[in-house]
TORMAR-390745 format. One record per residue (C-alpha): residue in one letter; y, z, x. Coordinates in nm, 2 decimals, padded with zeros to 4 digits, always signed. Each point is the difference from the previous one (the first is absolute). Layout:
residues N
<A,<Y,Z,X>>,
...
***
This chain:
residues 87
<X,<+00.61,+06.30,+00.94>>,
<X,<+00.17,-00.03,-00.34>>,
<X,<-00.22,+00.16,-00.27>>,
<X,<+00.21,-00.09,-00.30>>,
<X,<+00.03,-00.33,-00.12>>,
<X,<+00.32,-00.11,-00.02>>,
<X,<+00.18,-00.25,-00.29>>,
<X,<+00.03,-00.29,+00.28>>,
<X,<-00.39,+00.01,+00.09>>,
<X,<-00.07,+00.04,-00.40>>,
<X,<+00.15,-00.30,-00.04>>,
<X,<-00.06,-00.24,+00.29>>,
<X,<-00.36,+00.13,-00.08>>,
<X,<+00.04,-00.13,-00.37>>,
<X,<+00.15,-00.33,+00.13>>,
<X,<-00.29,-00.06,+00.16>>,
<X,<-00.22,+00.11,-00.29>>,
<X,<+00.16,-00.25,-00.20>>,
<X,<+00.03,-00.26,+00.21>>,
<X,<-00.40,+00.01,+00.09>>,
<X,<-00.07,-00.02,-00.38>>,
<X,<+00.18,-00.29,-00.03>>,
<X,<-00.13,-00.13,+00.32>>,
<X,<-00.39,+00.02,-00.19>>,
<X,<+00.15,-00.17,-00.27>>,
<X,<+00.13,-00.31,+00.21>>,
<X,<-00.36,+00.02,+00.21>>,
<X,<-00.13,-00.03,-00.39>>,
<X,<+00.10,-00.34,-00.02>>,
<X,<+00.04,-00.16,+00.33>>,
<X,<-00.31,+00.12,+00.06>>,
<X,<-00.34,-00.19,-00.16>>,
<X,<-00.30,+00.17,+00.23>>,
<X,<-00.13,+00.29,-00.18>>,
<X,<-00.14,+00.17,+00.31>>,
<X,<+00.35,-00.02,+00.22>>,
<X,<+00.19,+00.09,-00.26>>,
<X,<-00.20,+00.31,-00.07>>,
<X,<-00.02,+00.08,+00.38>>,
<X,<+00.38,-00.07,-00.04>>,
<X,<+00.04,+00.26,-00.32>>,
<X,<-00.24,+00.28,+00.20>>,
<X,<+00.24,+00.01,+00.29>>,
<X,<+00.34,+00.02,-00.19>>,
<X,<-00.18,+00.27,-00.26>>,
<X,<-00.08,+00.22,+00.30>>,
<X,<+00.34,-00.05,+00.16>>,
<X,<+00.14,+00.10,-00.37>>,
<X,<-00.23,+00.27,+00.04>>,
<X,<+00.10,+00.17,+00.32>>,
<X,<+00.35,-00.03,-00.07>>,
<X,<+00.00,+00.20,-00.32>>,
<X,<-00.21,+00.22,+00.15>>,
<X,<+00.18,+00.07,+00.32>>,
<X,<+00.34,-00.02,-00.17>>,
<X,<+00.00,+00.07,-00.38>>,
<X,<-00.29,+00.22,+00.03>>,
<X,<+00.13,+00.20,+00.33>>,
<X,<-00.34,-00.02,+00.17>>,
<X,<+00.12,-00.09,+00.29>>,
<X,<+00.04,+00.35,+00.20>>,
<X,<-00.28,+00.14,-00.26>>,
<X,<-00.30,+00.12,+00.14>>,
<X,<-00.19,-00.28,+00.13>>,
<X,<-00.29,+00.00,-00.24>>,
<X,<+00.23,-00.01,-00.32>>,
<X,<+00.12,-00.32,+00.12>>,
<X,<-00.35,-00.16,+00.13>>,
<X,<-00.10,+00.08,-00.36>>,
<X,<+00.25,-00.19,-00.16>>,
<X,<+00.03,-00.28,+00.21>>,
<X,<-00.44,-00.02,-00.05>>,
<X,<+00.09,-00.06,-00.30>>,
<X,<+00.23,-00.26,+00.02>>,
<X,<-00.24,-00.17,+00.23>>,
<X,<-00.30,+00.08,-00.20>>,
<X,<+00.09,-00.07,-00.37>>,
<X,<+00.14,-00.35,+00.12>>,
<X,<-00.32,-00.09,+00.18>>,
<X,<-00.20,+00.08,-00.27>>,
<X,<+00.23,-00.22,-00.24>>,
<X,<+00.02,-00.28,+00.23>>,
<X,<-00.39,+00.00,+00.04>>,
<X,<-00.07,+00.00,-00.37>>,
<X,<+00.23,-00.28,-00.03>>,
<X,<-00.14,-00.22,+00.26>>,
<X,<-00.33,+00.07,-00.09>>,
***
């Protein structure tokens, strides 16, 4: 179990970071249904999500209920976004 996060992992982990917030903005415009590409958004937001918080953040051997609270709100702040938007 490797506790510290190491250069290789900080950056593979950006990468991907990057690569997902471009991928949104491709979805953007190939995209023309409001509701899929919202459903589309939601997921990659909470993938963003878990992977700052499990890597950047170092929540991932944290006491459990530090990281159920910040991945709540990373499910929870999107949701409520999403269902404004679509409402």
């Amino acid at each position: 179990m490797d506790l510290v996060m190491t250069n290789t992992q900080a950056l593979i982990s950006w990468a991907i970071l990057v690569f997902l917030t471009v991928l949104s903005v491709y979805l953007g415009q190939i995209i023309h249904s409001t509701t899929l590409f919202s459903v589309f958004i939601f997921a990659i937001v909470f993938f963003k999500g878990q992977l700052i918080t499990d890597i950047f953040m170092e929540l991932k051997y944290a006491p459990s209920r530090w990281r159920i609270i910040m991945l709540g709100y990373v499910l929870i702040v999107p949701s409520i976004i999403c269902a404004i938007y679509l409402i």
